[in-house]
C-alpha positions as CSV (number, residue, x, y, z in Angstrom):
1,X,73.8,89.4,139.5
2,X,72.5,89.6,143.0
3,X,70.7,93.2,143.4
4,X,71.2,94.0,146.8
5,X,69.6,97.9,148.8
6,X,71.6,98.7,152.1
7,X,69.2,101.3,153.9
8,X,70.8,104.2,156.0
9,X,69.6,107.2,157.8
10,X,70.4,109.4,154.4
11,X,68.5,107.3,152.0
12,X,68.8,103.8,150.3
13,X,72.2,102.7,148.4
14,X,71.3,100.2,145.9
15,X,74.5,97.2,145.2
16,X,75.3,94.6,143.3
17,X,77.1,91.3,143.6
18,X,78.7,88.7,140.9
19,X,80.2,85.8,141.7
20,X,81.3,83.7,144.8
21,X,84.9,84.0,145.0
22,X,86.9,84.1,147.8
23,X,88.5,87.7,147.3
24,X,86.5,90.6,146.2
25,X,86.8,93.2,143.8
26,X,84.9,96.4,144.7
27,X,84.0,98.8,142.0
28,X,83.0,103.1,142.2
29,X,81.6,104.2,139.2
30,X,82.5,108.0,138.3
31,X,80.8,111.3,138.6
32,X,77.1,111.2,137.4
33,X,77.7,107.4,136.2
34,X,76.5,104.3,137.2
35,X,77.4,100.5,137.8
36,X,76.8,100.1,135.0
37,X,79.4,100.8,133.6
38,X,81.4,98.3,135.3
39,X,78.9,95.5,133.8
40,X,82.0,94.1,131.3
41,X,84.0,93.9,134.2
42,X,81.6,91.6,136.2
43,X,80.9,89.5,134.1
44,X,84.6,89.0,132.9
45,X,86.1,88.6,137.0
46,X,82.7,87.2,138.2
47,X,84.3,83.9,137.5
48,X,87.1,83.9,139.7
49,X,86.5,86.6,142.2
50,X,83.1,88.0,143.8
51,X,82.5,91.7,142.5
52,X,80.7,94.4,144.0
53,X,79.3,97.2,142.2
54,X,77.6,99.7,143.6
55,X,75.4,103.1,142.7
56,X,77.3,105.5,144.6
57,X,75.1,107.9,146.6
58,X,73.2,110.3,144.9
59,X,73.6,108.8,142.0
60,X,71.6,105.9,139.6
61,X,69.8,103.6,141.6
62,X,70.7,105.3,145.0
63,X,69.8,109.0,143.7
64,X,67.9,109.8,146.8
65,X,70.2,109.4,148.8
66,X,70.3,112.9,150.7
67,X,74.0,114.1,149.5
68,X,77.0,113.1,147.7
69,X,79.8,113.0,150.4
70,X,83.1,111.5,150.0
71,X,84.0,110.6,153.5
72,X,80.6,109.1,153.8
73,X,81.5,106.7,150.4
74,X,84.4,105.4,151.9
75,X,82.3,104.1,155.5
76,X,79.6,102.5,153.2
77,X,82.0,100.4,151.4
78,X,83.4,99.4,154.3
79,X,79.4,98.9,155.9
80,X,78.8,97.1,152.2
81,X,82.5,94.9,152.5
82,X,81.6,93.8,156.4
83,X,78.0,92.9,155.5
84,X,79.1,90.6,152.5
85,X,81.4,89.1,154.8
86,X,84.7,90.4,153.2
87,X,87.2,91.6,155.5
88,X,89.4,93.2,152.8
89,X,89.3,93.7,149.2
90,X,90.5,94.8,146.2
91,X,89.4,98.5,145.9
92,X,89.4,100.4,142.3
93,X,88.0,103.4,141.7
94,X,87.4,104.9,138.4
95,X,87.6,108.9,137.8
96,X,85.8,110.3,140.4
97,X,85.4,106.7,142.0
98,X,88.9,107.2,142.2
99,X,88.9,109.8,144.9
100,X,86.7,107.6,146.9
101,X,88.9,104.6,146.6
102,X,92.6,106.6,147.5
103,X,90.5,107.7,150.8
104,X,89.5,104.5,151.7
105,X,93.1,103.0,151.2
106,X,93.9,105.9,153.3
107,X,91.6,105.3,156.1
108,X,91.4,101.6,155.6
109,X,95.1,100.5,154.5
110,X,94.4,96.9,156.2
111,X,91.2,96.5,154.4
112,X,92.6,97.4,151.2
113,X,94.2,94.7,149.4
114,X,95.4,96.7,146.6
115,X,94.1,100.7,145.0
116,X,93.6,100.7,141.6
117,X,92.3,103.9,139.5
118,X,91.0,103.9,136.6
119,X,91.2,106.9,134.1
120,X,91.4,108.6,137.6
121,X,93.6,111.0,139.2
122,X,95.3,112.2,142.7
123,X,93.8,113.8,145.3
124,X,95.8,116.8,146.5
125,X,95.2,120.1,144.9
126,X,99.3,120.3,145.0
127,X,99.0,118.8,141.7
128,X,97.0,121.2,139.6
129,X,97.5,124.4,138.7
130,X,95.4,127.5,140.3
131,X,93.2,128.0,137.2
132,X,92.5,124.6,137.1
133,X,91.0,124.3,140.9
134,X,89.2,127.5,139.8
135,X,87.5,125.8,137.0
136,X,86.8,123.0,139.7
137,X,85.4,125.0,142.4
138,X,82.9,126.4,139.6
139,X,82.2,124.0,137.6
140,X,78.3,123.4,139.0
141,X,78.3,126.9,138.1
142,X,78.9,126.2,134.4
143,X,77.0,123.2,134.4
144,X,73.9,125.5,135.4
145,X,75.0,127.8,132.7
146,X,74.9,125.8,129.9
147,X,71.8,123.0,128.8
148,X,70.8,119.8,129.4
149,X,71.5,118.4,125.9
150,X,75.3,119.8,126.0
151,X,76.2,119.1,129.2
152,X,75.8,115.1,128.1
153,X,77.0,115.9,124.5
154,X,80.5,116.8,125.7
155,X,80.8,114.4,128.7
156,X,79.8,111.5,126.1
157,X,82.5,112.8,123.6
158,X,85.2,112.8,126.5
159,X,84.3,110.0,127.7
160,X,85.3,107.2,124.6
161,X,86.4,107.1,121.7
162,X,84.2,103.8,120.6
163,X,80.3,103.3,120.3
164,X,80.0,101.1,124.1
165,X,82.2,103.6,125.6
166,X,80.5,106.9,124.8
167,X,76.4,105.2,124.6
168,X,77.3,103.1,128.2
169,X,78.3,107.4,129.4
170,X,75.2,108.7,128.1
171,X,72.8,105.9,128.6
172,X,74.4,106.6,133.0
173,X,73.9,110.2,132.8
174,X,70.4,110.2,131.5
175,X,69.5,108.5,135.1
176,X,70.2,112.4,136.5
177,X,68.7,115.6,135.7
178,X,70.5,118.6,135.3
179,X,69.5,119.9,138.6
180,X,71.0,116.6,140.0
181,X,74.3,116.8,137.9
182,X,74.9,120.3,139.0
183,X,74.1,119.0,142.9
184,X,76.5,116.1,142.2
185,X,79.2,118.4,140.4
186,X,78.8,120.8,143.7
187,X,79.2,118.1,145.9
188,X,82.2,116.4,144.7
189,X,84.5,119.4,144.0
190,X,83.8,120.5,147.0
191,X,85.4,117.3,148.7
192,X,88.0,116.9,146.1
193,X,89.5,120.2,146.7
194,X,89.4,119.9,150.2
195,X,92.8,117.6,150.2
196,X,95.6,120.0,149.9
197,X,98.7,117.7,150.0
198,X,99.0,114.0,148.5
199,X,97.0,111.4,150.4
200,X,99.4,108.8,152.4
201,X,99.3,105.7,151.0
202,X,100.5,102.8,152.7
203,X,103.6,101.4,151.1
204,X,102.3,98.0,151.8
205,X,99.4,98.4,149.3
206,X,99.7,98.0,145.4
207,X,98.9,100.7,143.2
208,X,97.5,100.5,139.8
209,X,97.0,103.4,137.5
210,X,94.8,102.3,134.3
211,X,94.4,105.4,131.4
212,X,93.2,106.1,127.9
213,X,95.5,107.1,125.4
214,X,93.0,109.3,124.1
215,X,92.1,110.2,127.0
216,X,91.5,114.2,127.1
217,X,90.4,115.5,129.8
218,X,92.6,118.4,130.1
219,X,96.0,117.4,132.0
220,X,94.8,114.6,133.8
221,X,97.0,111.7,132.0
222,X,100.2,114.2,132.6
223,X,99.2,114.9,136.1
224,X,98.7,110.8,137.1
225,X,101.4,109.1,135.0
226,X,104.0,111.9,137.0
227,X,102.5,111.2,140.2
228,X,102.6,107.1,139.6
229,X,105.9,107.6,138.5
230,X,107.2,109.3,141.3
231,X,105.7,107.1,143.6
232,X,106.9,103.8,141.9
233,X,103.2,102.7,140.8
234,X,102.4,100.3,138.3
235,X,100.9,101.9,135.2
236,X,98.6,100.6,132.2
237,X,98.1,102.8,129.0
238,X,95.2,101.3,127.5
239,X,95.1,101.9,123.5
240,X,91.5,102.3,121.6
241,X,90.1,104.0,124.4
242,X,89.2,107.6,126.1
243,X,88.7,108.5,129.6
244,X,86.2,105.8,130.6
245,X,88.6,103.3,130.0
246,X,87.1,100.1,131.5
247,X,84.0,100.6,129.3
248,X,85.4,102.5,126.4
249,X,87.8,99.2,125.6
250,X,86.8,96.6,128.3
251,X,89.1,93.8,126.4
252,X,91.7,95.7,127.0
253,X,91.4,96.9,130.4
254,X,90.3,93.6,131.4
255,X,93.8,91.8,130.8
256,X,95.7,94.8,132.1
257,X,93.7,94.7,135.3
258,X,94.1,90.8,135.4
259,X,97.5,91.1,134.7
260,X,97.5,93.9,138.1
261,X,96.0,91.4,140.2
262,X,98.6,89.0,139.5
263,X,101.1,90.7,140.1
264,X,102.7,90.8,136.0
265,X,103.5,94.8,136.0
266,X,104.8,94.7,132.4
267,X,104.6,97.8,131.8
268,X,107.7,99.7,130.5
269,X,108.2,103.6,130.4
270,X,107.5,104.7,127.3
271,X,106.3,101.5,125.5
272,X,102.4,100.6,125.5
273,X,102.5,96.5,126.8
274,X,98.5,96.1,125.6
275,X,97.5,97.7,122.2
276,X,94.3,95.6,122.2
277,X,90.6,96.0,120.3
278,X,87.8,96.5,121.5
279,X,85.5,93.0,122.8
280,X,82.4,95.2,122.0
């Protein structure tokens, strides 16, 4: 894997690249991860496609970056695409990667090939509830609140339901103090709650919505399967895995996502298509 450090005004944002294939697949990590834990998913597409990964900034490798800012992500994938000589790619996002990756579809609908999320979740506070975009809007309050040692206790237990998927989630989130994690939690709400209404999404792009059945992060598998629904999107229920899906069962998610890309949306209301175990 090709370990590649873009420099910017802000700081240094550290990337990496698999493969040489003539489409891309560009991964974002979520909130107070790494690419890491994208590493199955490298080496499983490296073969066929090229794969980006990237730390995004202020986090992992590219922690000194000044700020976390979600309009800035979206411009240094496309800085990162255009210097790796890809003029479109395959864009998927993963929980709060996933925010990142609607708003670059949104800005950048003919550089987006297709939008996948993963474990992730619309932007638009029109889809939560009140108390819920309180809880949001303080949550690097609570994250100051409470110590080090719980703050990763819970988001390891949330984040999988096997051994890879919860050690890959802790083994990110020691890269980032507490002070860093509250900074990062700050940052991101602050962003997320900024969109009020649903982000447009060219009709022309394919939509793919990945999620753990155990996934339990409050209503979030409710709150995307209705919005992917309504919208006609392709959706994956992944079995034997939690919120960090890709990691938590990468066998799984890999031949869902593979299936995505070409073009096979099997999936039938109601019925899980891939009840897989784990690779790991």
């Amino acid at each position: 894997m090709r370990h590649h450090i873009l420099e910017t005004e802000k700081g240094p944002v550290h990337y990496w690249v698999e493969g040489n294939g003539r489409d891309c697949l560009f991964f974002t990590h979520g909130m107070t991860l790494t690419h890491q834990i994208f590493l199955p998913q490298a080496a499983y597409f490296g073969e066929e496609f090229t794969v980006i990964l990237w730390d995004v900034p202020a986090h992992g490798e590219s922690k000194h970056y000044k700020e976390y800012n979600q309009t800035e992500c979206t411009e240094l994938i496309r800085v990162i695409l255009e210097h790796e000589g890809f003029k479109q790619a395959h864009i998927i996002g993963e929980s709060m990667g996933g925010y990142i990756a609607q708003q670059f579809a949104a800005d950048h609908p003919e550089k987006t090939l297709s939008l996948s999320l993963v474990g992730g979740h619309p932007l638009g506070t029109c889809h939560y509830w009140p108390i819920e975009q309180f809880i949001l809007q303080n949550l690097h309050r609570i994250v100051k609140s409470v110590p080090y040692s719980l703050i990763i206790g819970v988001t390891t237990a949330f984040s999988g339901i096997q051994e890879i998927g919860r050690e890959t989630t802790r083994i990110c989130m020691l890269n980032h103090s507490k002070r860093q994690i509250q900074a990062i939690t700050k940052a991101v709400y602050r962003d997320f709650l900024a969109f009020k209404e649903d982000v447009p999404l060219s009709s022309e792009i394919p939509v793919g919505v990945f999620y753990g059945k155990w996934d339990m992060v409050g209503r979030l598998n409710y709150i995307t399967k209705r919005w992917a629904k309504s919208n006609g999107y392709a959706v994956y229920p992944i079995s034997n895995a939690a919120h960090n899906v890709n990691i938590d069962n990468p066998h799984g998610f890999n031949e869902a996502f593979d299936s995505f890309l070409e073009g096979q949306e099997e999936w039938v209301h109601g019925q899980e298509t891939y009840n897989t175990s784990p690779a790991f």
